[in-house]
C-alpha positions, -999 to 999 in steps of 0.1 A, spaced: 224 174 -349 226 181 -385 254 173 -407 279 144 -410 300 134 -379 326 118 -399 357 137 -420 357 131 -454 383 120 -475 409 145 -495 394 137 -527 358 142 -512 369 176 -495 388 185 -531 355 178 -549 336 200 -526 358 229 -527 362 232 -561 323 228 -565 317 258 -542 348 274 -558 334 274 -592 301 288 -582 299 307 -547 260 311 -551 252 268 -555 241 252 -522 276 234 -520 285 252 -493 265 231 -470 284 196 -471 317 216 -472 304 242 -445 297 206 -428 329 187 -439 348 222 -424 327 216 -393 334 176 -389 370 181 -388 372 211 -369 383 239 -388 359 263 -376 377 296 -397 368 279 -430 333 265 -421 324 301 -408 337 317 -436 316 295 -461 285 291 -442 283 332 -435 290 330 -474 257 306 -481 237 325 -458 245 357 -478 232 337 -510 206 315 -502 187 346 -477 150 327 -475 171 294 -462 164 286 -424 191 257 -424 218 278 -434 210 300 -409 208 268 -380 238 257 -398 257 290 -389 246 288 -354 259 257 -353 299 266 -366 289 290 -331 279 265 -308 305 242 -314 330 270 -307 314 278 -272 300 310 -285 262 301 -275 254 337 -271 262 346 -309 247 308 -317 213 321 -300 208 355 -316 212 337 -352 186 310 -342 163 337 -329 160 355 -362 156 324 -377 124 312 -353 114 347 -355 103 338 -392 102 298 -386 92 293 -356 83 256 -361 117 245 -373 122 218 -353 160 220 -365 162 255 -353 142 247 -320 165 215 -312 197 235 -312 181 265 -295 166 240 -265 202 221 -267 224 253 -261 196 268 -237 199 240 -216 236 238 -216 237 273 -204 215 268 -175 183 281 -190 157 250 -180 126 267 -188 135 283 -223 156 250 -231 120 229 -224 102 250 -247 117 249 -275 127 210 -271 86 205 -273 82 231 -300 108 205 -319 86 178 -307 54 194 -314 68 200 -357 89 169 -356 69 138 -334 91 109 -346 121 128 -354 151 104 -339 174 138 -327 143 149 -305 136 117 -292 167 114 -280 170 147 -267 136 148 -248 145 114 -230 182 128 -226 166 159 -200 138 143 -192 112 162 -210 75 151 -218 59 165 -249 33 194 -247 4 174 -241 -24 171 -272 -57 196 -269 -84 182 -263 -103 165 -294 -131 180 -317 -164 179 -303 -183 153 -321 -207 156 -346 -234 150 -332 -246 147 -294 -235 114 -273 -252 103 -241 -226 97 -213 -202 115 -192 -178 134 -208 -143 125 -212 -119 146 -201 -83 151 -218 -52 130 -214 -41 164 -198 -65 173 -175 -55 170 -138 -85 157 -124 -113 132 -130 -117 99 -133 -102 89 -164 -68 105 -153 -52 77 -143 -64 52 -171 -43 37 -193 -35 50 -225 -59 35 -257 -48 25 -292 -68 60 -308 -50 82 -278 -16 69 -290 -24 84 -320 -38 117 -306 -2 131 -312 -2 129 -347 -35 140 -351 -28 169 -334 3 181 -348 -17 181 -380 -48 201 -368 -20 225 -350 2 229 -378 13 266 -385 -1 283 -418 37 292 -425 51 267 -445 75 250 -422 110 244 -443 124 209 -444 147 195 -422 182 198 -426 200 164 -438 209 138 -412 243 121 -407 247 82 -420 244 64 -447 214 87 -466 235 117 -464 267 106 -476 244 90 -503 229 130 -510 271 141 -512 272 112 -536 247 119 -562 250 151 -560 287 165 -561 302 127 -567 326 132 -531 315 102 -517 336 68 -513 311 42 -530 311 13 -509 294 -23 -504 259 -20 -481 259 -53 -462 242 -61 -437 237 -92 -415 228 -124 -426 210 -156 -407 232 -189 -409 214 -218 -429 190 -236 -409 205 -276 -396 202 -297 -419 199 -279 -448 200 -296 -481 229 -299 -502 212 -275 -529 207 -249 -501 244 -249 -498 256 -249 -532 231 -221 -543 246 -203 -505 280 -211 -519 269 -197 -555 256 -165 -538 288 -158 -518 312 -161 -551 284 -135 -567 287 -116 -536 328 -115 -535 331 -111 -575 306 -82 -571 323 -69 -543 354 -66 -565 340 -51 -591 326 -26 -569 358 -16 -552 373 -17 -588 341 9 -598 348 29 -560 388 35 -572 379 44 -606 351 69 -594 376 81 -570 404 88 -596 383 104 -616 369 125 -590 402 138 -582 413 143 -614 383 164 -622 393 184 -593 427 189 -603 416 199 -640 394 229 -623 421 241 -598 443 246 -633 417 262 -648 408 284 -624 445 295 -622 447 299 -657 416 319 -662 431 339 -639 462 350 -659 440 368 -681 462 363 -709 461 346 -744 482 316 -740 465 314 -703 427 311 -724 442 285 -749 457 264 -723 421 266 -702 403 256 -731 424 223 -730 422 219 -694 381 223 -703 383 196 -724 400 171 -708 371 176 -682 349 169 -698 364 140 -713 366 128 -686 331 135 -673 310 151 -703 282 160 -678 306 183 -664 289 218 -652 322 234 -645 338 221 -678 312 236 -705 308 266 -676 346 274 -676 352 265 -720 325 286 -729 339 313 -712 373 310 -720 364 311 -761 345 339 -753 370 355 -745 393 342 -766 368 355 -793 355 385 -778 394 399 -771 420 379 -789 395 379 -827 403 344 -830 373 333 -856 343 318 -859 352 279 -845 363 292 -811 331 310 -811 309 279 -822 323 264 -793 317 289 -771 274 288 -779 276 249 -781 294 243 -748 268 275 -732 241 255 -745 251 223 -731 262 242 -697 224 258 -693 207 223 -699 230 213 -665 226 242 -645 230 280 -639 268 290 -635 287 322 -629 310 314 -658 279 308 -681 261 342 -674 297 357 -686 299 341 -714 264 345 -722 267 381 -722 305 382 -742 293 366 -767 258 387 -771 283 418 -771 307 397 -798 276 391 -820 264 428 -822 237 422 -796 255 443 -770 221 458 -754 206 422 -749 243 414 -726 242 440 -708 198 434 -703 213 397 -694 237 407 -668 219 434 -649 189 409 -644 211 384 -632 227 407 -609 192 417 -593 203 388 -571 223 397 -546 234 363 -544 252 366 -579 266 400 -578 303 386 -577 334 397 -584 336 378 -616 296 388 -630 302 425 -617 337 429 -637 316 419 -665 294 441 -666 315 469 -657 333 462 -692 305 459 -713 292 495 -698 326 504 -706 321 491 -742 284 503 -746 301 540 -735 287 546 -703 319 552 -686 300 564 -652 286 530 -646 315 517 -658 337 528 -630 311 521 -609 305 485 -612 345 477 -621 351 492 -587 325 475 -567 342 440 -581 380 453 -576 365 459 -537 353 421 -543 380 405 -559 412 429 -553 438 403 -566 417 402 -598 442 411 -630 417 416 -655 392 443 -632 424 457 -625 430 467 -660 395 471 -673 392 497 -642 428 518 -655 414 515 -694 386 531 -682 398 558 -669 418 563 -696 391 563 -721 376 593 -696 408 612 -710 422 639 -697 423 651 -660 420 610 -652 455 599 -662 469 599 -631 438 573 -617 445 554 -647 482 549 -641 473 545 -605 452 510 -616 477 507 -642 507 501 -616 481 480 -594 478 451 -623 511 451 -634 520 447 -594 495 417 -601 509 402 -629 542 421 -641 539 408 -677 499 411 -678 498 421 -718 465 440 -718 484 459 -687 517 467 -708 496 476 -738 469 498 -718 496 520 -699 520 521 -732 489 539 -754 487 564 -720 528 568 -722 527 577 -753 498 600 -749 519 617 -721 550 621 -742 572 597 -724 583 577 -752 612 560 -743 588 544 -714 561 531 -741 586 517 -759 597 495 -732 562 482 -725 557 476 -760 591 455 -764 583 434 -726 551 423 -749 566 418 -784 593 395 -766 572 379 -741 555 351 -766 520 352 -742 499 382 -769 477 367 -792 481 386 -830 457 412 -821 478 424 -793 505 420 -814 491 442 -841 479 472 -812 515 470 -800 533 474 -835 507 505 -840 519 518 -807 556 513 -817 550 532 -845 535 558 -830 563 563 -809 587 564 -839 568 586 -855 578 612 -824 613 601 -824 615 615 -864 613 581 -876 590 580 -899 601 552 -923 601 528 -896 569 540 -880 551 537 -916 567 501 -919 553 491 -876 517 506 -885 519 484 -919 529 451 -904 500 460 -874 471 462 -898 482 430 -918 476 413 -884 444 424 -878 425 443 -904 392 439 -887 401 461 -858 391 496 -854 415 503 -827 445 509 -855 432 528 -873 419 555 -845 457 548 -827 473 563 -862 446 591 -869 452 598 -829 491 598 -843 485 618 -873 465 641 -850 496 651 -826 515 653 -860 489 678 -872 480 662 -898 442 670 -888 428 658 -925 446 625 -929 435 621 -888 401 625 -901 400 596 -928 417 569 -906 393 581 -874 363 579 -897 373 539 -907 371 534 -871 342 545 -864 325 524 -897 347 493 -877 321 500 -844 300 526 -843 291 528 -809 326 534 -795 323 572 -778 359 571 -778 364 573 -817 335 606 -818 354 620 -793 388 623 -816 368 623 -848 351 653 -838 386 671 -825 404 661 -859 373 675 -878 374 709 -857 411 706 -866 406 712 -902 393 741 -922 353 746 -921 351 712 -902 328 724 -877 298 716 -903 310 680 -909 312 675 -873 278 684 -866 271 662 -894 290 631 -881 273 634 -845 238 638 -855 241 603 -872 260 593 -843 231 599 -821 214 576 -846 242 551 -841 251 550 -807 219 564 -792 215 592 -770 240 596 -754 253 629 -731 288 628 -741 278 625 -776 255 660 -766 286 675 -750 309 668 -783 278 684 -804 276 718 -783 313 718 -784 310 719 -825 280 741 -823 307 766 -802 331 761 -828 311 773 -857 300 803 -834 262 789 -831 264 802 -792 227 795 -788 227 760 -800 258 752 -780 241 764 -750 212 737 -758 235 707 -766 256 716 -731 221 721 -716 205 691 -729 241 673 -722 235 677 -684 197 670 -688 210 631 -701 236 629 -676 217 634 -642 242 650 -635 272 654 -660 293 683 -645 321 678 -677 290 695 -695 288 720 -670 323 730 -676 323 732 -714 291 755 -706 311 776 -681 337 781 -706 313 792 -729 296 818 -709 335 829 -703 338 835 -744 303 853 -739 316 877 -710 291 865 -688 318 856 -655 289 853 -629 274 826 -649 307 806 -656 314 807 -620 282 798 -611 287 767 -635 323 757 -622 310 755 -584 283 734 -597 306 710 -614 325 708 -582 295 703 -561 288 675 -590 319 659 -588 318 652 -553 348 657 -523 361 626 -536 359 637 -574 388 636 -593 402 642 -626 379 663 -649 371 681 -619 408 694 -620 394 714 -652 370 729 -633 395 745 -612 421 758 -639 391 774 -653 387 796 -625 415 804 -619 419 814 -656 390 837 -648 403 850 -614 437 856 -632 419 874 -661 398 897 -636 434 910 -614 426 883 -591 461 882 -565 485 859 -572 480 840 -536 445 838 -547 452 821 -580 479 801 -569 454 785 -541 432 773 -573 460 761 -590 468 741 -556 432 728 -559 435 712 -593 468 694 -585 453 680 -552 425 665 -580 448 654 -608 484 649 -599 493 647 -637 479 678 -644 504 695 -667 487 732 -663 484 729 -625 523 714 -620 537 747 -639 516 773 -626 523 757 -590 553 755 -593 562 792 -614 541 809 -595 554 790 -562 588 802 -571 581 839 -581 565 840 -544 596 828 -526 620 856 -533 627 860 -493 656 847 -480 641 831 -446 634 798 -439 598 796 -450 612 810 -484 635 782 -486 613 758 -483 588 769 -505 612 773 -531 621 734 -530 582 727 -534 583 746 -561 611 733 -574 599 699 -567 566 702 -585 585 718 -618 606 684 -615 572 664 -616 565 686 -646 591 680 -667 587 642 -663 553 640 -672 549 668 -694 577 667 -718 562 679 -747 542 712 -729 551 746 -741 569 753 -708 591 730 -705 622 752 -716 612 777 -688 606 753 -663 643 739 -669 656 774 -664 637 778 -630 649 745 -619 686 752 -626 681 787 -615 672 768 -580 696 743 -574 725 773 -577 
């Protein structure tokens, strides 16, 4: 049977695993499926093999290879269904037809176990494992058919066939040309379906294969027997015999000296990548910096090291990418990608590929990178589909953003970094999704409780919410912590500062967001985190200016139009330089339906209600569908009197968001019941909107005080069901004041509360 029947060593196993650890989609899992197998440990071999199968589809031996982690766990019934989809496609595998006869046979089935020994025998006439099996049960090969008629006409009897149960040749003994009547004939019957090779045997040539290939194998002295000098041999004949066996025992030395050296290094090649792979894993800047040494040393120690320039190149990728730190790291990155792709393909290398396309201002050329790579199904990991969620995230395409970030969180749900990029996405959505964020949030920082990116991502949403002293906290765990690189430094300073600014400290606020942009000038997330400041400040013109100089930092950041054009409306006439800005934008950033959606809202502004109606039109026409269009469109037709159409354009958003939607699909519900209020609409009816938009957004700062004051208006009785809902209306006014402490109800809500607890 296929596969090696002895146990490798530690180092060999080590070797192996961290090969198939490093990239999932190579054909390492075979020996390790194989090693697994030798020593018994059926979970893991299963586990890998189902894991090869899954990437290498078109390959019959990892298929035969799967039956066999069945077979030798007695489950010959789940062994023979895999084999019969593989001779369904293959059916002269002689691999696939040995293990089929062998299991058939053991089970009791003689006739089905026969035929598919001789199919084996009929693809694979010399093969050793067949051989042996055939003579094993007793089995005789299908006999030849008969050969071609000849050329041209022969006087004399015919000749019947080896096979043919009567006549007079029959009985006669076998010539030299029918001995080789089995060859012929297995090339004259040979199937027009290319026939895959067959798996690798046990021995000497495979552990040879391991060898070369993934360096796990032991090297060791191939001797083999030797004849004893003929009597009497001369004197000369026994010196140069003497001669040879001092060559033979100093080589043998040297080799053993080579085999431990080989096998050091091995395992310390090994142990480099387990420490890399743990560090990468951090997802932090000291983490990177430490991988990149780890990287090196591998590659000092083997510079033909596919892991090594894999795993280096993507660390200063990131290191670049994320943590701006300069043009070396990045030279490093492209000569250690270049060195990596001459080697091999990698997981690690398609990353960093596409990082450093999006660090270079080739972002659409990543992103074309990744989603051909991905075509594969084989390479649409945890790891290359975090990627490319982020760089969707980058590029502004939110939707597929969450899309591909969740599909890697369901592949890799210990993963810190898709973690975070999934919660900063949701935050970037805005509102209605700050619950989800904080939700994913909570889930990294469960991961990894100082994860910086974490801290810093849920401060900015904090602060956002009001909850100041809370942002502060996150922001001091990361100032004191020693693992953030300067530009992490520099975004928390600018948060601190923010937060100041809210406490009426504005002298130290002024002297945080200082000391932030000496850190990093380059980074156009300062300046939009203080014009996002000196918007809540109102101080809508100044908001402008430093939301403007991040947007001439990266002009294809949504984000930064989205607050731009909100500070602009902010400020006298601004509608006009809004419409202005986004134009160009479309220009800059490409056409985009949120970028449609901020136009019509400008359009709206300056009382262009035609125009509006074609940007939310058009908005919904780029998204396929984009219901947050629908209900800025709804609310129009509100302004415009026209409640039939809004209506219609709220259930449509609903219908659009799906059962499952969440956040912005809270909007859609305040807004009617906004309108149902407006129209008389009873109070049950409202409050059962209201319900609605909390079950979407659990944040929602509108939905929590309506729920809970009109809740508490409704309970006036003095029964129990009065009681009760009294306490969930007092209950959601507590979740209000948390997470709404800055909302124009809040004095109210306190009064309600206290008026309850009496």
């Amino acid at each position: 049977m296929p596969g090696p029947k002895r146990q490798l060593t530690a180092a060999e196993l080590a070797s192996l695993e961290h090969a198939f650890a490093a990239d999932p989609a190579s054909d390492a899992f075979r020996p390790l499926a194989e090693a697994y197998l030798a020593a018994g440990r059926f979970m893991e071999a299963m586990v890998v093999c189902k894991k090869g199968v899954k990437g290498h589809p078109d390959d019959p031996a990892a298929k035969v290879l799967l039956a066999q982690v069945y077979a030798d766990q007695g489950k010959d019934k789940k062994a023979l269904e895999e084999l019969a989809l593989v001779l369904t496609a293959f059916p002269n595998y002689a691999a696939g037809n040995l293990l089929s006869a062998t299991l058939h046979l053991r089970g009791g089935g003689r006739a089905e176990g026969e035929a598919a020994l001789r199919r084996a025998a009929e693809a694979a006439p010399s093969d050793p494992d067949v051989l042996a099996a055939l003579q094993k049960h007793g089995v005789t090969p299908a006999p030849p058919p008969p050969p071609p008629p000849p050329a041209t006409a022969t006087a004399g009897p015919p000749v019947l066939s080896r096979g043919s149960p009567t006549g007079p040749t029959a009985a006669a003994p076998r010539t030299a040309s029918s001995m080789s009547q089995p060859a012929a004939r297995a090339k004259a019957s040979a199937s027009p379906i290319p026939t895959p090779p067959p798996m690798p045997r046990a021995g000497d040539a495979y552990a040879q294969q391991l060898a070369e290939k993934y360096g796990t194998q032991t090297w060791g002295l191939n001797t083999s027997g030797a004849t004893s000098p003929r009597r009497g041999a001369t004197r000369t004949t026994v010196l140069a015999t003497i001669g040879l066996a001092v060559v033979l025992v100093v080589s043998l030395v040297a080799w053993q000296l080579f085999a431990r050296a080989h096998r050091q290094q091995v395992e310390a090649i090994a142990g480099l990548i387990k420490e890399t792979q743990e560090l990468v894993g951090r997802d932090s800047f000291g983490a990177y910096r430490g991988a990149a040494e780890k990287c090196q040393a591998i590659l000092k120690e083997d510079p033909a090291s596919l892991a090594g320039h894999a795993f280096l190149s993507y660390v200063d990728a990131l290191r670049f990418l994320d943590h701006a730190e300069g043009d070396a790291v990045k030279g490093e990155a492209i000569l250690n990608l270049e060195a990596g792709r001459k080697l091999g393909n990698h997981s690690h290398l398609i990353a960093a590929e596409a990082y450093l396309k999006a660090a270079t201002g080739d972002l659409p050329g990543g992103l074309a990178g990744l989603k051909a790579e991905l075509e594969d199904p084989a390479r649409q990991t945890g790891l290359l589909s975090g990627a490319m969620g982020t760089l969707l995230m980058t590029s502004g395409d939110l939707e597929g953003a969450r899309d591909w970030l969740a599909r890697a969180q369901k592949l890799n749900p210990n993963d810190v970094r898709i973690a975070q990029q999934l919660a900063e996405q949701h935050r970037r959505r805005g509102e209605g999704y700050e619950q989800q964020a904080e939700n994913a949030y909570q889930l990294a920082l469960r991961l990894q409780k100082d994860h910086v990116p974490s801290l810093l991502g849920r401060a900015m949403l904090l602060l956002e919410r009001g909850l100041y002293d809370q942002a502060a906290q996150h922001v001091q765990q990361v100032l004191a912590g020693g693992d953030a690189s300067p530009r992490q430094q520099a975004l928390a300073y600018a948060v601190r500062g923010s937060v100041l600014f809210a406490k009426g400290k504005a002298t130290e606020g002024t002297a945080d967001e200082k000391k932030a942009l000496e850190l990093d000038p380059q980074s156009p997330d300062l300046p939009w985190l203080i014009g996002r400041r000196q918007l809540r400040d109102g101080e809508a013109a100044a908001a402008v200016t430093s939301i403007q100089r991040a947007v001439n930092g990266d002009g294809k950041r949504l984000a930064f139009y989205v607050d731009l054009n909100r500070a602009l409306l902010a400020t006298p006439d601004g509608s006009k330089k809004a419409i202005d800005v986004l134009q160009k934008a479309t220009t800059r950033a490409g056409d985009h339906p949120r970028i449609a959606l901020l136009l019509g809202d400008a359009y709206r502004a300056r009382g262009d209600t035609d125009r509006a109606r074609g940007q939310y039109e058009r908005s919904i026409q780029l998204g396929k569908p984009y219901p947050d269009a629908r209900v800025a469109l709804a609310r129009l037709h509100r302004e415009l009197k026209n409640v039939p159409a809004a209506l219609a354009e709220l259930d449509l958003a609903i219908t659009e968001y799906g059962q499952g939607g969440a956040g912005s699909a809270a909007q859609a519900y305040l807004e009617m019941a906004d309108i149902e209020r407006s129209r008389g609409a009873k109070a049950d009816q409202v409050f059962a909107l209201y319900v609605k938009a909390l079950d979407k957004d659990p944040a929602s700062c509108e939905a929590l005080w309506n729920t809970g004051k009109l809740g508490s208006d409704a309970a006036r009785g003095r029964d129990e069901e009065s009681a009760k809902a009294r306490d969930t209306a007092r209950i959601r006014l507590e979740r209000f004041l948390q997470v709404c402490p800055r909302d124009v109800n809040v004095t109210a809500a306190k009064a309600i509360v206290d008026a309850s607890r009496r």
